[in-house]
N, C-alpha and C positions, 0 to 999 in steps of 0.2 A: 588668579589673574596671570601671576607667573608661567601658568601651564598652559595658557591659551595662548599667550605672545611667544611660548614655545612652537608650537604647534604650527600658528602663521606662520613662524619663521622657517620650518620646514618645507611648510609648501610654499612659500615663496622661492623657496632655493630647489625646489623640484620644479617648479614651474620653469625657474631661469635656466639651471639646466638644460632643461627639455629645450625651450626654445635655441638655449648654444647649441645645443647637439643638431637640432633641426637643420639652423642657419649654417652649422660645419656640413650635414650632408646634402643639403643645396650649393653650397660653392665644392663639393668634392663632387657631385653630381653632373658633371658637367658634359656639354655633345661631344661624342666620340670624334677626335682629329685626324685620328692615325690610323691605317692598320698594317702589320707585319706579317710579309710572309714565309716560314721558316721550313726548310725540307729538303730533301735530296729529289727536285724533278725530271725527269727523262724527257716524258711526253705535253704536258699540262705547264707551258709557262708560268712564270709568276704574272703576266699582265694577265692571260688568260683567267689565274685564277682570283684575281685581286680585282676585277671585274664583274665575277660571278659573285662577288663575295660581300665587295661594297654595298651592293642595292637592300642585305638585309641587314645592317646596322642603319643605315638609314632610319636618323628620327628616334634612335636608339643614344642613353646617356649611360657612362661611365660606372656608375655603380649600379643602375638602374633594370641595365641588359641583365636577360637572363641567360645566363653561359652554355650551362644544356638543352636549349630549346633553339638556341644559335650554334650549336653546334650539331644538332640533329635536322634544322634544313641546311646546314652546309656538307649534310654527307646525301645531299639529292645531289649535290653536283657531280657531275657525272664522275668524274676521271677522279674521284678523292674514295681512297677505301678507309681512311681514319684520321678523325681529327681532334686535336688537343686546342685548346683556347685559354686566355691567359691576359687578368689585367695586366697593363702597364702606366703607372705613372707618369704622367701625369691625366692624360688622356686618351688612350691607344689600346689596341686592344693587338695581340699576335697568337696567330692562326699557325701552331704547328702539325703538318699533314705528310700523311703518309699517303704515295700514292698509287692508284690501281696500275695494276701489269698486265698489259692485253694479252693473253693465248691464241686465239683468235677471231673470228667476226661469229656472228651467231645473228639469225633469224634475216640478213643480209644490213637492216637500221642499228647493232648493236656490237659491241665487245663483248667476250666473255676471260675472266679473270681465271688465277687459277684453282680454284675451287669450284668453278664452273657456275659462277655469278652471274648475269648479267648485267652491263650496267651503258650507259650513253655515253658519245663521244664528241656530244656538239658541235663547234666549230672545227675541233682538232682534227686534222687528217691523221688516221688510224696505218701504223707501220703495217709495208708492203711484207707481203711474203707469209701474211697470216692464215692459215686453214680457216675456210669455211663451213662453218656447223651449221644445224639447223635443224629445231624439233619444237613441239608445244611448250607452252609457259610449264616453267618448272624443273624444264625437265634437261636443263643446260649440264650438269653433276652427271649424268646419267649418257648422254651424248660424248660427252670432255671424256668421261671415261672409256668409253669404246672406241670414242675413235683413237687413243691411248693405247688398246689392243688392238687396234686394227693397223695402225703405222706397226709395232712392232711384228706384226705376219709379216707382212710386205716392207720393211726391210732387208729380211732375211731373203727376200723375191726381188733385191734391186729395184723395186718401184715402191714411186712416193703417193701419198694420197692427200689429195688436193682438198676433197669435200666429203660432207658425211650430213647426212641427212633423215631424219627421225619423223614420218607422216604422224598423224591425228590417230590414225585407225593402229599405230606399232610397228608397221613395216620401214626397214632400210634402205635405204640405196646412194651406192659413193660413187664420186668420181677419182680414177687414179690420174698422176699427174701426165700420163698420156691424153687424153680428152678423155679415156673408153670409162662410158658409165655403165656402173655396176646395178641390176636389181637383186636384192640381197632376202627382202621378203621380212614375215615375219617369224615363221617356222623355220626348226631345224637350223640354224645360221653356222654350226660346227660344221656338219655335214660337206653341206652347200659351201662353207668355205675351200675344204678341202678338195672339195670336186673344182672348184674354179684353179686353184693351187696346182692340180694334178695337170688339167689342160694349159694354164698357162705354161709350163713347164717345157708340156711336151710341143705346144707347136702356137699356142695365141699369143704368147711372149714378142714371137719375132715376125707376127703381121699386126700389133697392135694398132699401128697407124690405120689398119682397115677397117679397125670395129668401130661402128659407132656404139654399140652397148650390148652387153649380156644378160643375158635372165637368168637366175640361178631358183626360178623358183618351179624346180622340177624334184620329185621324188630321186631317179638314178640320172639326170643327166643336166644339161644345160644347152640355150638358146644363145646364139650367137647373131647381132642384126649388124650387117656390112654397109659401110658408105656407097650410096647410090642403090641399096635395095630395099625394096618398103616391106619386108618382112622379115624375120628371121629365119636363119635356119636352125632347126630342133634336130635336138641330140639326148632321147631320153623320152619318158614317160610324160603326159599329161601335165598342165602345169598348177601349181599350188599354191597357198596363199604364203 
């Protein structure tokens, strides 16, 4: 008899436990009040991002929130390339972010980071003076890179380059920061650099303002098309892809 009014008195006191423990994580459980935003931001205000931020705690409580699942739609937002999340007592939840660094624009709707990411830049007006990229999904690392090598030729040529541009089918074509667009192709691009390099040198350098664009996609030579003429003049063999 002893061992049975033992026994209830155990689960009794598991039972009451359980229910204190319950009723403690219903009143700690409570709707998120707060949120903080914590970082070093350049581009991405804190309204801006404490806007984008709020609508997904919304309906979300205090113990309840899933932290990694909250913080993995909060790196959809554009301008965030890393985020740390973190209860705070009593109510509130702080958003530490690390934020993305434009290198330039990319496909003409996007940023690209440096690692050659791309990511959105929603409301935010994207700082002036960025190069413009532009090539197939994927292929932002691969673009970032060349045009990397392609500033450093044409520095050492006193010309800056403005755009770089990556078609579907492999082929290039930039623009220097004179207007004159380049066709660069998909073959041979050491070659074909060098041959543009050797003629600017000696005399396209200083009627730049004339050219409207070059073709460099010739075996020995290159195509030069002038403002106000609808064809080019060719300097060189047959042209290539």
């Amino acid at each position: 008899m002893m061992r049975r009014g033992t026994l209830f008195g155990i689960l009794l006191l598991g039972l009451l436990l359980a229910a204190g423990g319950n009723a403690l994580w219903l009143w700690l459980d409570r709707p998120i009040q707060r949120v903080s935003i914590r970082g070093e931001l350049q581009y991405a205000n804190a309204d801006y991002l404490r806007n984008q931020l709020t609508p997904l705690i919304r309906s979300q409580t205090w113990l309840s929130v899933d932290i990694e699942e909250l913080r993995e739609q909060a790196l959809k937002v554009g301008w965030l390339r890393e985020v740390r999340i973190r209860r705070e007592w009593p109510n509130a939840l702080t958003f530490e972010l690390t934020e993305q660094v434009p290198v330039a624009t990319w496909n003409d709707d996007q940023l690209l980071n440096g690692d050659g990411v791309p990511f959105d830049f929603g409301t935010i007006t994207p700082p002036e003076g960025l190069p413009v990229l532009a090539g197939p999904r994927d292929s932002g690392k691969e673009v970032l890179t060349y045009y990397s090598e392609l500033s450093e030729r044409f520095d050492s040529m006193n010309v800056g380059l403005e755009q770089l541009r990556l078609e579907a089918r492999g082929a290039w074509r930039f623009q220097l920061d004179d207007g004159v667009w380049v066709i660069l192709g998909r073959n041979d691009r050491v070659g074909r650099l060098g041959r543009l390099e050797a003629a600017w040198r000696r005399e396209l350098g200083s009627v730049a303002s004339h050219i409207r664009y070059i073709d460099l996609r010739y075996p020995n030579g290159i195509a030069v098309a002038w403002h106000g003429e609808t064809e080019p003049v060719e300097e060189g063999d047959s042209r290539q892809g």
